[in-house]
C-alpha atoms as one frame of an Amber mdcrd trajectory, in Angstrom:
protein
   0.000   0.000   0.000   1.413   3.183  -1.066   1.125   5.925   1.234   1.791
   9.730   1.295   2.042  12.622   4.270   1.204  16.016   2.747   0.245  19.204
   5.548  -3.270  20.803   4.275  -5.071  23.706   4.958  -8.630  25.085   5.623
  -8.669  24.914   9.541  -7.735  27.297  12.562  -7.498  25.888  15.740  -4.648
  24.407  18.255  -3.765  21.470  16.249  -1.405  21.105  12.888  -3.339  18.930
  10.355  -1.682  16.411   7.929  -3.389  13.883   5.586  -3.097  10.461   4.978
  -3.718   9.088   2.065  -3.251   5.615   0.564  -4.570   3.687  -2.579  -7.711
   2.543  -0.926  -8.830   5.941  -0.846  -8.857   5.477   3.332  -7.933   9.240
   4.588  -6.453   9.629   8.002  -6.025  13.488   9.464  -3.134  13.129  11.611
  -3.280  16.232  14.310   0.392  17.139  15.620   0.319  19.109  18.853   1.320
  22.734  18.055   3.129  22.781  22.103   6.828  22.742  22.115   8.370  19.782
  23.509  12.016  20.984  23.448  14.721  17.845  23.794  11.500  15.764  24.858
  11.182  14.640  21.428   8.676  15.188  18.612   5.310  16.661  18.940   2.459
  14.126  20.205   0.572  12.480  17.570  -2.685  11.786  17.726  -4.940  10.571
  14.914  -8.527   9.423  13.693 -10.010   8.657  10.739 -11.386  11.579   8.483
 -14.592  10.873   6.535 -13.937  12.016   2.739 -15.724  11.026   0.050 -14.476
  10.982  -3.649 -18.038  11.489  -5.125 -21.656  10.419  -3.533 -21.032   6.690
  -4.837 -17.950   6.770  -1.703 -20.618   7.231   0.873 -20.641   4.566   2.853
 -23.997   2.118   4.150 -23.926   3.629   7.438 -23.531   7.308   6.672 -26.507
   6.306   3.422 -28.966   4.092   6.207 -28.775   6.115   9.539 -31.231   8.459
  10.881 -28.428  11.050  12.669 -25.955  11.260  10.131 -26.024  13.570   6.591
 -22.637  13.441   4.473 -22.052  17.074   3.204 -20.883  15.365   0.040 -23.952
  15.338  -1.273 -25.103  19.089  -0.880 -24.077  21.728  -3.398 -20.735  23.432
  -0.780 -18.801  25.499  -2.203 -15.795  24.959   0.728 -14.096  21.336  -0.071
 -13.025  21.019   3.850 -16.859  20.553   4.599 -17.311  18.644   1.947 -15.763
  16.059   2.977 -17.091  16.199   6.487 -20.527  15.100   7.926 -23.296  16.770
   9.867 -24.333  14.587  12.638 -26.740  15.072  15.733 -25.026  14.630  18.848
 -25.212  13.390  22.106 -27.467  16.149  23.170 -29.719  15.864  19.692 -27.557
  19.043  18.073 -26.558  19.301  15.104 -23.007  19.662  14.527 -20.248  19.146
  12.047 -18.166  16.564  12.529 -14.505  15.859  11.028 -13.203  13.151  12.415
 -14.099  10.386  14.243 -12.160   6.896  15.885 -12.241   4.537  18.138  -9.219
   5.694  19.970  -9.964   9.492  19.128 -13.234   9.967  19.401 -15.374  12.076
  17.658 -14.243  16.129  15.963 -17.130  18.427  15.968 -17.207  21.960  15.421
 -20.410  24.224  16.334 -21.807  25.441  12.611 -21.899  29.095  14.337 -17.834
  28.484  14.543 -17.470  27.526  11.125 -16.661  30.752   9.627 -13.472  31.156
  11.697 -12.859  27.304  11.458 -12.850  27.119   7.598 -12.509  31.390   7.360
 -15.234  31.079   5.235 -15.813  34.960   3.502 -18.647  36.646   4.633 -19.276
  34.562   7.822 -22.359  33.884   8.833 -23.621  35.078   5.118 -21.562  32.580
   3.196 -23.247  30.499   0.933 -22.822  27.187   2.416 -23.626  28.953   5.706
 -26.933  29.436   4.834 -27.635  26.010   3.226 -26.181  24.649   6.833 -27.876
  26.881   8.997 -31.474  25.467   7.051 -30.154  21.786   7.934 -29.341  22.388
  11.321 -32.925  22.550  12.295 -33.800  19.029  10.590 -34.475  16.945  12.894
 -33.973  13.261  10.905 -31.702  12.811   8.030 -32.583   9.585   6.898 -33.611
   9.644   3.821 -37.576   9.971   3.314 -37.068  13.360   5.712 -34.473  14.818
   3.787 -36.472  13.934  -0.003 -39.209  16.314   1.147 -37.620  18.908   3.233
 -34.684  19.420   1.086 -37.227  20.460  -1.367 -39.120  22.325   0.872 -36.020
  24.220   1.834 -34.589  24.703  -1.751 -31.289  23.096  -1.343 -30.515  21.087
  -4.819 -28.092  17.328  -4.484 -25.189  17.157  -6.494 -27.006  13.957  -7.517
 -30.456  12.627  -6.949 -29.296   9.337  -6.322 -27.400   9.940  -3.144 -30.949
  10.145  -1.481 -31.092   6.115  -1.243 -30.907   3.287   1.286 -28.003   0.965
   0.990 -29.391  -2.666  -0.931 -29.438  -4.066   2.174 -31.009  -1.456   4.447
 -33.533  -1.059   1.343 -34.261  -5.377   1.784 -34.806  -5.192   5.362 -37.566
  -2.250   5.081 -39.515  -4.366   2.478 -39.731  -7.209   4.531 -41.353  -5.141
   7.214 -43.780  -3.102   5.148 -44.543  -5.946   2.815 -46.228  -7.693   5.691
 -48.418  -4.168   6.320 -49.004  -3.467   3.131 -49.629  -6.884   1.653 -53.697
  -7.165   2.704 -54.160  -3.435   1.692 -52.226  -4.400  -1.628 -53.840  -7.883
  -1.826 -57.556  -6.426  -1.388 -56.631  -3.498  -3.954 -54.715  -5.112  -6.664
 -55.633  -8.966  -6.328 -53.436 -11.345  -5.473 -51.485 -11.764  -9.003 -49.991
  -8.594  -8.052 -48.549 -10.013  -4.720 -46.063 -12.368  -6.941 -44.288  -9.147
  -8.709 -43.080  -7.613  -5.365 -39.922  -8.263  -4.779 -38.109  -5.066  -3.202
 -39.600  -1.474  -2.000 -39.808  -0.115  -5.540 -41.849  -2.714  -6.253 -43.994
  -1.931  -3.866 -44.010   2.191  -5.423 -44.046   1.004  -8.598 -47.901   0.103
  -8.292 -48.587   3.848  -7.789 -46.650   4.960 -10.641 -49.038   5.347 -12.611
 -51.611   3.233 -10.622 -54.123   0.845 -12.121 -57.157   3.368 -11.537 -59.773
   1.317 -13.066 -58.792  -2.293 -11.472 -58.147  -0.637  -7.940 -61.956   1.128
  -8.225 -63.918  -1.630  -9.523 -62.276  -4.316  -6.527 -63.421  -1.611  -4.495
């Protein structure tokens, strides 16, 4: 595995960032300790793993399936450092962005108020990506249903449509559920051929798209 240290910008605070990067496309942030350890040795190293993502495809499951977690990828930002980071709800149900996160480092979260002087984004609290924040930080669920309809509702655009979607197998779990509380509301509606064509969640939309008007009226 070929690796490469390279010292990056974009943040203000007490630590000195440097990125990993290797071929699997894994990035590690390694924070060095600004303090001066004089004939003590080197600075103290600490490090976590960074989430960046190459395009939405990168995303992973977890980040695509949870209800607390929204990859910035995915939204329009004009600032790469928070594109590459995620907004997450913490412990306390707030919405902040977060970095970094590891087992052994925990979890680096900024306050979106302190973004501007983290990232010295121009304009501050006007910035562009700012504003689309600010609208997300009052969501209260980013899984994905929520964020279809009140990402419209709030006029933020996707880089690409398709990042909205549950992983295959988070998408296989939910049909097995809602199969068995659709299935006698689909069964009375449709008949039962119908019941032998669903296979997976779109299935299940693709009876309302367009629906069979006349068969659904006339079993009803």
């Amino acid at each position: 595995m070929l690796l490469f240290i390279v010292p990056t910008r974009g943040m203000r605070h007490n630590f000195l960032p440097y990125v990993l990067f290797d071929t699997s496309k894994t990035i590690f942030l390694i924070y060095a300790e600004l303090a001066q350890l004089g004939e003590r040795g080197p600075p103290l190293i600490v490090w976590g793993r960074r989430h960046m993502y190459d395009s939405v495809d990168d995303i992973s499951n977890e980040d695509r399936d949870s209800l607390f977690i929204l990859p910035l990828r995915m939204l329009p930002l004009e600032t790469k450092g928070l594109a590459s980071a995620r907004m997450i709800k913490n412990a306390r149900l707030e919405s902040v962005i977060e970095v970094f996160s590891g087992s052994k480092t925990g979890s680096g979260q900024f306050s979106i108020r302190d973004l501007p002087r983290e990232f010295d984004l121009t304009g501050g609290a006007e910035h562009s990506d700012m504003r689309i924040l600010r609208k997300l930080e009052q969501i209260q669920s980013y899984d994905v249903y929520s964020l279809r309809l009140t990402l419209r509702e709030l006029e933020i655009d996707l880089r690409d449509v398709y990042s909205l979607r549950l992983s295959d197998e988070k998408s296989k779990e939910l049909t097995t559920y809602m199969t068995a509380f659709t299935r006698p509301l689909i069964k009375e509606i449709y008949g039962d051929s119908v019941m032998t064509e669903i296979k997976n969640f779109e299935d299940i939309l693709g009876l309302f798209r367009p629906p069979a008007v006349k068969q659904a009226l006339h079993r009803l």
